[in-house]
N, CA, C and O atoms as a DFTB+ gen file, in Angstrom:
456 C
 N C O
     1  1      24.041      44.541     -26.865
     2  2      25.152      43.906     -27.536
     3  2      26.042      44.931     -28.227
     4  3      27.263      44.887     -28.377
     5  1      25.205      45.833     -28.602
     6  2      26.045      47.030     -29.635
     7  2      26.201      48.462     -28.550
     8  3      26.843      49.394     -29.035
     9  1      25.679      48.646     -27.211
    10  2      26.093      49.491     -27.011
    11  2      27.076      49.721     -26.704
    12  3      27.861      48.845     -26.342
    13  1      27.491      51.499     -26.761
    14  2      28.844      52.276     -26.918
    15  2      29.458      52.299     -27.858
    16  3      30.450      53.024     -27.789
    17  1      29.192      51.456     -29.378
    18  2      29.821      51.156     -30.287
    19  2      29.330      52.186     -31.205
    20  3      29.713      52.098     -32.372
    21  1      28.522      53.182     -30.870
    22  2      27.822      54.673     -31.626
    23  2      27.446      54.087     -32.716
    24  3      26.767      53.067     -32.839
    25  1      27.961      54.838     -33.601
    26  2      27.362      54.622     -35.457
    27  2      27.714      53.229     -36.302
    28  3      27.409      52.858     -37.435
    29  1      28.449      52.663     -35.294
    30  2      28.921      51.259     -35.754
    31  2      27.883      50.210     -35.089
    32  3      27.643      49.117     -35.600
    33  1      27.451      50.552     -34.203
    34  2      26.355      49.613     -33.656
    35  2      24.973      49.728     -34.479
    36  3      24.219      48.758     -34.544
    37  1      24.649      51.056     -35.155
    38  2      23.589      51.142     -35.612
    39  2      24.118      50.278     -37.119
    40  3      23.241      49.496     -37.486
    41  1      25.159      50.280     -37.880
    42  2      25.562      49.814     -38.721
    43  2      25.294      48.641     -38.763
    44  3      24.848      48.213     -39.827
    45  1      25.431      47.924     -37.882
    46  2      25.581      46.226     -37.734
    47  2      24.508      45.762     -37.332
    48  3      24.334      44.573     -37.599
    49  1      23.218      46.597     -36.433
    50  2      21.985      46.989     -36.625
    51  2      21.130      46.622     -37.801
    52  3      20.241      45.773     -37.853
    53  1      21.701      47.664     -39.007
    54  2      21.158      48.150     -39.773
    55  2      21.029      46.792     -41.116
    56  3      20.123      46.477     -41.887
    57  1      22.884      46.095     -40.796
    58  2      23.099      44.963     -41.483
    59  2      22.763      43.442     -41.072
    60  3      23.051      42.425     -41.702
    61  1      22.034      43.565     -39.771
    62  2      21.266      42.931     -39.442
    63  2      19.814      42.431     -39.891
    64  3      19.432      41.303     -40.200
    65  1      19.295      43.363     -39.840
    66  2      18.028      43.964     -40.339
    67  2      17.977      43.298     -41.717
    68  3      17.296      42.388     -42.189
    69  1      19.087      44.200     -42.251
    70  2      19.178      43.902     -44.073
    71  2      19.437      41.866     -44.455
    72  3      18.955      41.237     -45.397
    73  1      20.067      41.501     -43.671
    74  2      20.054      40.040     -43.567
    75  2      18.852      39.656     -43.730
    76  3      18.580      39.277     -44.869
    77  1      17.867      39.624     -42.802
    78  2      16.814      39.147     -41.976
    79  2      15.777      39.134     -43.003
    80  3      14.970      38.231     -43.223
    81  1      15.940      40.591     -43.785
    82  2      15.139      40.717     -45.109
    83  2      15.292      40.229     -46.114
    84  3      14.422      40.118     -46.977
    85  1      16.540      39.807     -46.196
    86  2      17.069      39.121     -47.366
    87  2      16.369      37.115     -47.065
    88  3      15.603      36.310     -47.594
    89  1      16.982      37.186     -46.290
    90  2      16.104      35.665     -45.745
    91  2      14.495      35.294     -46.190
    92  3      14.043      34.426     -46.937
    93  1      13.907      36.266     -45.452
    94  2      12.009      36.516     -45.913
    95  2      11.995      36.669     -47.366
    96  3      11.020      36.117     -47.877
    97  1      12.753      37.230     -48.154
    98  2      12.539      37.027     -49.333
    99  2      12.560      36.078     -49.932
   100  3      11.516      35.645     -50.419
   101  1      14.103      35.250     -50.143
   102  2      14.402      34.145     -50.325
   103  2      13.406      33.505     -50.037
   104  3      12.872      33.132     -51.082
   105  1      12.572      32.998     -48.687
   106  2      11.969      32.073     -48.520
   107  2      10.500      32.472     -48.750
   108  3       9.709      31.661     -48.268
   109  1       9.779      33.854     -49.564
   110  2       8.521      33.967     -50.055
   111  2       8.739      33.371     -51.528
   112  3       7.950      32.514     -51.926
   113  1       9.616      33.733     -52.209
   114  2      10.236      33.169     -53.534
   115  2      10.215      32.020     -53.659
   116  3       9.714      31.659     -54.723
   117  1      10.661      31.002     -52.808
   118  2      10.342      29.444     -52.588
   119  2       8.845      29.322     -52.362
   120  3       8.228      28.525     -53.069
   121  1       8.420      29.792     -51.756
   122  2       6.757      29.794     -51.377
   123  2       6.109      29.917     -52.418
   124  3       5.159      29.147     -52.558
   125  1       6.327      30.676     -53.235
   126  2       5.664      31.084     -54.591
   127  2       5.350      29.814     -55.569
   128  3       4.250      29.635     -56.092
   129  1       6.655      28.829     -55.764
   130  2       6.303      27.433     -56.418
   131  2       5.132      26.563     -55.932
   132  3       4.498      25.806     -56.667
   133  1       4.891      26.759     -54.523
   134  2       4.083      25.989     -53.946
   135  2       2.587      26.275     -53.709
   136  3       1.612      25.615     -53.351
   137  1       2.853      27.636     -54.089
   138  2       1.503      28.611     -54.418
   139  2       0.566      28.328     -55.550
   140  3       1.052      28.603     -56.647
   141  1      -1.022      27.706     -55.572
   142  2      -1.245      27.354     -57.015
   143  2      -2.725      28.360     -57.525
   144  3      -3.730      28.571     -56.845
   145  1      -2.478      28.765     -58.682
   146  2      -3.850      29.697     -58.979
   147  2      -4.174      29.058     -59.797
   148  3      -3.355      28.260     -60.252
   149  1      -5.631      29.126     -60.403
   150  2      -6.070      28.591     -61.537
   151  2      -6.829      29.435     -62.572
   152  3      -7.883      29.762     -62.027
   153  1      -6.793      29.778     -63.420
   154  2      -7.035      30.561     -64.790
   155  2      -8.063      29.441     -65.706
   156  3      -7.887      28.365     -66.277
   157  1      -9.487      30.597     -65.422
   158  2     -10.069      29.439     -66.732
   159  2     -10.766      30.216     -68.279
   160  3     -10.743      31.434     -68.460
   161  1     -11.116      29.621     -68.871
   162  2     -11.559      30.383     -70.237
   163  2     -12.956      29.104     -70.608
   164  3     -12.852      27.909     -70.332
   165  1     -14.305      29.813     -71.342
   166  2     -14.849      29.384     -71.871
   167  2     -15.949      29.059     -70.628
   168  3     -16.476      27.947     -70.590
   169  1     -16.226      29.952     -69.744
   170  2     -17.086      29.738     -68.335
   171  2     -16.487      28.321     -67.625
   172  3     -17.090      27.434     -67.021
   173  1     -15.489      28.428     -67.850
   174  2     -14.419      27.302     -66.715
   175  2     -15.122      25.751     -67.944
   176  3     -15.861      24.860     -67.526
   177  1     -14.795      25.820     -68.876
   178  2     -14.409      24.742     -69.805
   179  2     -13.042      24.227     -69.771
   180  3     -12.802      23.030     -69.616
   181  1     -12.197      25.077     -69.908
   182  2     -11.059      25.156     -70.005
   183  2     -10.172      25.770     -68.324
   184  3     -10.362      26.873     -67.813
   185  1      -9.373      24.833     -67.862
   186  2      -8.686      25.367     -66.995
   187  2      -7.392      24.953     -66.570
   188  3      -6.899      23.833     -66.439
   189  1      -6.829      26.410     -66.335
   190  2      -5.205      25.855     -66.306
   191  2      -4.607      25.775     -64.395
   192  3      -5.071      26.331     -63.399
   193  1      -3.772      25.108     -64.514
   194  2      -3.354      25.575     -62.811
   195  2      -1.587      25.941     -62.785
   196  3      -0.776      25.424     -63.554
   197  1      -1.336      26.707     -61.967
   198  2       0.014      27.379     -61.928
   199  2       0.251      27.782     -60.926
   200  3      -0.527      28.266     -60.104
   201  1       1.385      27.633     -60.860
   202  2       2.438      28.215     -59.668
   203  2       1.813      29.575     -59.757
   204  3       0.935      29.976     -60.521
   205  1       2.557      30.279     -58.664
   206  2       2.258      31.971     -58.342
   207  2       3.688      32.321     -59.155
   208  3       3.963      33.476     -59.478
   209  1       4.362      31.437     -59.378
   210  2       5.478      31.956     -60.485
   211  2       5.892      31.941     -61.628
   212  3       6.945      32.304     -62.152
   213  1       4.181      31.095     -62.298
   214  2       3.891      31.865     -63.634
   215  2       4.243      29.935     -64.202
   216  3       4.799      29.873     -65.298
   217  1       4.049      29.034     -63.759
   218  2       4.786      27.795     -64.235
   219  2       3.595      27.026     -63.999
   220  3       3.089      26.723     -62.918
   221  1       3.098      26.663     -65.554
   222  2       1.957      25.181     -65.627
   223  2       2.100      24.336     -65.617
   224  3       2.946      23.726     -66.270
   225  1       0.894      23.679     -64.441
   226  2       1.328      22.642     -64.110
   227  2       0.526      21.497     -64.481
   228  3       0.893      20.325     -64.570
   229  1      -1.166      22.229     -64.782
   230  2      -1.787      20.762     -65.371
   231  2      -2.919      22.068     -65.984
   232  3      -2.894      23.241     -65.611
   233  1      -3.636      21.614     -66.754
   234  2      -5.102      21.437     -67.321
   235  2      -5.895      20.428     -67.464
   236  3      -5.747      19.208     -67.524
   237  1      -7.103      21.430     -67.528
   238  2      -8.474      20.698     -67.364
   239  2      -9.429      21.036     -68.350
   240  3      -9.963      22.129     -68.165
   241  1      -9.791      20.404     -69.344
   242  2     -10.807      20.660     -70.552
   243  2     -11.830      19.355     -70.190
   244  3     -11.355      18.290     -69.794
   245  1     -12.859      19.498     -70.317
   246  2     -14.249      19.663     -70.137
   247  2     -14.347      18.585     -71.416
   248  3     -13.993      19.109     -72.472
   249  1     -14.645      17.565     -71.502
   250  2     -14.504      16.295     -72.481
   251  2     -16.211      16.883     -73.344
   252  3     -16.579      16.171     -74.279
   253  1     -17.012      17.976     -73.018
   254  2     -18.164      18.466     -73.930
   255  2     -17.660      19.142     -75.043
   256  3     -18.486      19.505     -75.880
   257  1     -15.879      19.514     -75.325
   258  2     -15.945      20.599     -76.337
   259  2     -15.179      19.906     -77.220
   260  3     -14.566      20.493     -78.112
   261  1     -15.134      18.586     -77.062
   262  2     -14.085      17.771     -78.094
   263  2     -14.607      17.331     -79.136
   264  3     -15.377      16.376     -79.034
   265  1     -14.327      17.914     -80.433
   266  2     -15.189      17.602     -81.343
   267  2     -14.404      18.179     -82.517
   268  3     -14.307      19.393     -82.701
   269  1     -13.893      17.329     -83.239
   270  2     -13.192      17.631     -84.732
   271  2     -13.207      19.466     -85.385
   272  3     -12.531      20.359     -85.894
   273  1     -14.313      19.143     -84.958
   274  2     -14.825      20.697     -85.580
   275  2     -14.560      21.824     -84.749
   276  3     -14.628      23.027     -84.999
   277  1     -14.222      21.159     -83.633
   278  2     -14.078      22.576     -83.008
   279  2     -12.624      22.835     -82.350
   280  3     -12.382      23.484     -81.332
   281  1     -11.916      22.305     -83.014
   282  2     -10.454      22.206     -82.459
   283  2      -9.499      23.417     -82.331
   284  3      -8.734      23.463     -81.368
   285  1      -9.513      24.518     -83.375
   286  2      -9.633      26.017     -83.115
   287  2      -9.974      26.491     -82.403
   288  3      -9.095      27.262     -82.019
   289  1     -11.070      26.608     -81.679
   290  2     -11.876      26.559     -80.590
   291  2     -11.409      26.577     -79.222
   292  3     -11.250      27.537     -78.468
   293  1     -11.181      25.111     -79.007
   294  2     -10.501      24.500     -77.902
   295  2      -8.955      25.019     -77.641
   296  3      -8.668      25.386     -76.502
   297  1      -7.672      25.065     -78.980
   298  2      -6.506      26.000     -78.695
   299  2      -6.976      26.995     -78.312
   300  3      -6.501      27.306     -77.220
   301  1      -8.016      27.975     -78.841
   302  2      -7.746      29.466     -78.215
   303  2      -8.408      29.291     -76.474
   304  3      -7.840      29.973     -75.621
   305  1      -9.243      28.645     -76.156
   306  2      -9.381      28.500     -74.923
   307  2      -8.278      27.981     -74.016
   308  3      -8.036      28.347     -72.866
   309  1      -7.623      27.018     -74.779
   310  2      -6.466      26.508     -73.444
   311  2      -5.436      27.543     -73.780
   312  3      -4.538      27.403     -72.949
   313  1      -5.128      28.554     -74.637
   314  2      -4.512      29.654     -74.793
   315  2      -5.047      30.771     -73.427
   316  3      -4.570      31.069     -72.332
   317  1      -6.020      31.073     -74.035
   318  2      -7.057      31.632     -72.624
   319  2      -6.834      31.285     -71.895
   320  3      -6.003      32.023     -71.364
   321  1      -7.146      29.989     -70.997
   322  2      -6.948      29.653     -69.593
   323  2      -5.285      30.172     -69.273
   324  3      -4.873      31.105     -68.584
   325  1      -4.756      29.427     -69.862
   326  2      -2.984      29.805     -69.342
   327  2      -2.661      30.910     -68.896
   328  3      -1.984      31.170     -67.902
   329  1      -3.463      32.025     -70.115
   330  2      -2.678      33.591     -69.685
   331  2      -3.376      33.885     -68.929
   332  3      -2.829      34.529     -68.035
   333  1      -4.597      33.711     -68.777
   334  2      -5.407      34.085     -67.126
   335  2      -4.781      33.383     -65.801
   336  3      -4.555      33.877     -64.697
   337  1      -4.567      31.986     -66.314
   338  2      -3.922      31.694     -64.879
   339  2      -2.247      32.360     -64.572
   340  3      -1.631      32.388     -63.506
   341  1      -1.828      32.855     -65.937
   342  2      -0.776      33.443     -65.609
   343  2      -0.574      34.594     -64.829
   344  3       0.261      34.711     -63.932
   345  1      -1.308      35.364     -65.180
   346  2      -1.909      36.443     -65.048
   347  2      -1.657      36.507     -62.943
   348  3      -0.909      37.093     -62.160
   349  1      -2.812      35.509     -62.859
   350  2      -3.445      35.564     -61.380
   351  2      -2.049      35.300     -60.597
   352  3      -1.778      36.020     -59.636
   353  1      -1.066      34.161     -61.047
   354  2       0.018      33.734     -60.394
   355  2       0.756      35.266     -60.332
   356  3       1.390      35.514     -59.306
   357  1       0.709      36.054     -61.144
   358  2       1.158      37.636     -61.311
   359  2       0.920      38.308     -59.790
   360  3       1.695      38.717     -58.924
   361  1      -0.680      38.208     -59.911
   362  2      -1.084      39.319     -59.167
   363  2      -0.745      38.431     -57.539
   364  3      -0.322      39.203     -56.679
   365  1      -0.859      37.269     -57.179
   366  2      -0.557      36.553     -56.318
   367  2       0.949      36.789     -55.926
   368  3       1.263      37.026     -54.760
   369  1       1.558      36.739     -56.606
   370  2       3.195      36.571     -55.891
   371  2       3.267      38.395     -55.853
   372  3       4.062      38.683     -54.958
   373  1       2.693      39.721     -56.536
   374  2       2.703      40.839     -56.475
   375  2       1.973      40.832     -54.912
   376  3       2.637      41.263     -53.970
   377  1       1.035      40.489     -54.759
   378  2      -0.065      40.328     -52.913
   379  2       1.085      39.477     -52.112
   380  3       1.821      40.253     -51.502
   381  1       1.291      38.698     -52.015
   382  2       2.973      38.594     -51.390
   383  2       3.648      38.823     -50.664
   384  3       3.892      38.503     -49.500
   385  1       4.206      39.786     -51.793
   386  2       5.698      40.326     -52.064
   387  2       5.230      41.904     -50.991
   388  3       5.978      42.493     -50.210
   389  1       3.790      42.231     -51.321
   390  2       2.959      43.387     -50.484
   391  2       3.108      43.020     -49.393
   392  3       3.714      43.718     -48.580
   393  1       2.599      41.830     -49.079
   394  2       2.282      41.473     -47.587
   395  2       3.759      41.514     -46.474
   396  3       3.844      41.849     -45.293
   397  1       4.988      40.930     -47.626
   398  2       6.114      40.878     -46.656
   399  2       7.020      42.107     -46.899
   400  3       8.181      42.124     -46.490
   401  1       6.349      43.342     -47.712
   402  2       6.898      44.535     -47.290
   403  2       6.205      45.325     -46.176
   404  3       6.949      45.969     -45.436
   405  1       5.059      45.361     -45.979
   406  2       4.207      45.700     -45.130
   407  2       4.869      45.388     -43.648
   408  3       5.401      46.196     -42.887
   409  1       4.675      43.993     -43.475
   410  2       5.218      42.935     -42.244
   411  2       6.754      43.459     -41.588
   412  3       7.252      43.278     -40.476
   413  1       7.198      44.110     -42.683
   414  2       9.217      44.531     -42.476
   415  2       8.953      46.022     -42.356
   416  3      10.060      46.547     -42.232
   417  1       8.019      46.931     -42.336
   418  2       7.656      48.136     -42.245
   419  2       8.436      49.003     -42.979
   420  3       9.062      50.018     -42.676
   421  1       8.205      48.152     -44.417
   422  2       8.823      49.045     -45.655
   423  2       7.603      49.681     -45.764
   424  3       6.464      49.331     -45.455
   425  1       8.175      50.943     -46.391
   426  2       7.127      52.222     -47.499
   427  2       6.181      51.398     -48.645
   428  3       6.497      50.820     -49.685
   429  1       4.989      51.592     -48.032
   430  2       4.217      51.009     -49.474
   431  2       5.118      51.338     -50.773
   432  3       5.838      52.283     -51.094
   433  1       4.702      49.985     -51.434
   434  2       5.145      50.585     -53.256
   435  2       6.632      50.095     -53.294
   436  3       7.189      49.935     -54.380
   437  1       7.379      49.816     -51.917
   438  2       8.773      49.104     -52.683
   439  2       8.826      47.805     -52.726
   440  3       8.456      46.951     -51.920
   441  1       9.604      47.705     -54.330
   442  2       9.441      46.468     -54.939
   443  2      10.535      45.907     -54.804
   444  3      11.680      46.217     -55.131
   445  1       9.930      44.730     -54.100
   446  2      11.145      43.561     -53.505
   447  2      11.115      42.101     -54.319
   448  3       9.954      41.692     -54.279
   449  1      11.927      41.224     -55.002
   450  2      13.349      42.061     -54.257
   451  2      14.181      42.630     -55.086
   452  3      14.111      42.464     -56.304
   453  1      15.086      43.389     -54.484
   454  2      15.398      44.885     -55.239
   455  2      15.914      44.733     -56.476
   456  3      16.194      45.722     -57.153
């Protein structure tokens, strides 16, 4: 399609390419909402669930730790669960974001998207 067009064919090539990547991103980024990890605290008493983009969506506490007295307790655990499940939605959309630089035969280590 581009030959004879020399450095302009590799150009349109090149802005091809750059499209195509832009697309896969866009649509791992959408993927990511639909992605769910779960973060728990208190040997899984407490558990949160989240997007891979860091967004809670429900918890789960364990109806054994409900008890007047221990209500301090129970915040720092559903505190706990959250940032662990935050955490994981982290390292999840980071495994990813790896996988679809890898797949496009980018240089390990670049962070997309730019």
């Amino acid at each position: 399609m581009f030959k004879g067009l020399g450095a302009m064919g590799d150009m349109a090539k090149l802005m091809k390419n750059a499209q195509e990547m832009q697309g896969k991103v866009v649509q791992m980024q959408e993927e990511m909402h639909n992605i769910m990890v779960v973060g728990e605290a208190g040997a899984g008493l407490v558990k949160a669930t989240c997007t891979a983009k860091g967004d809670l969506k429900g918890l789960d506490i364990d109806p054994s730790i409900f008890s007047k007295d221990d209500k301090e307790v129970v915040e720092d655990l559903i505190v706990a669960a959250v940032k662990d499940a935050q955490e994981k939605a982290s390292n999840r959309e980071r495994e990813e974001m790896q996988k679809l630089t890898e797949s496009l035969g980018l240089p390990p280590g670049m962070n997309l998207p730019f």
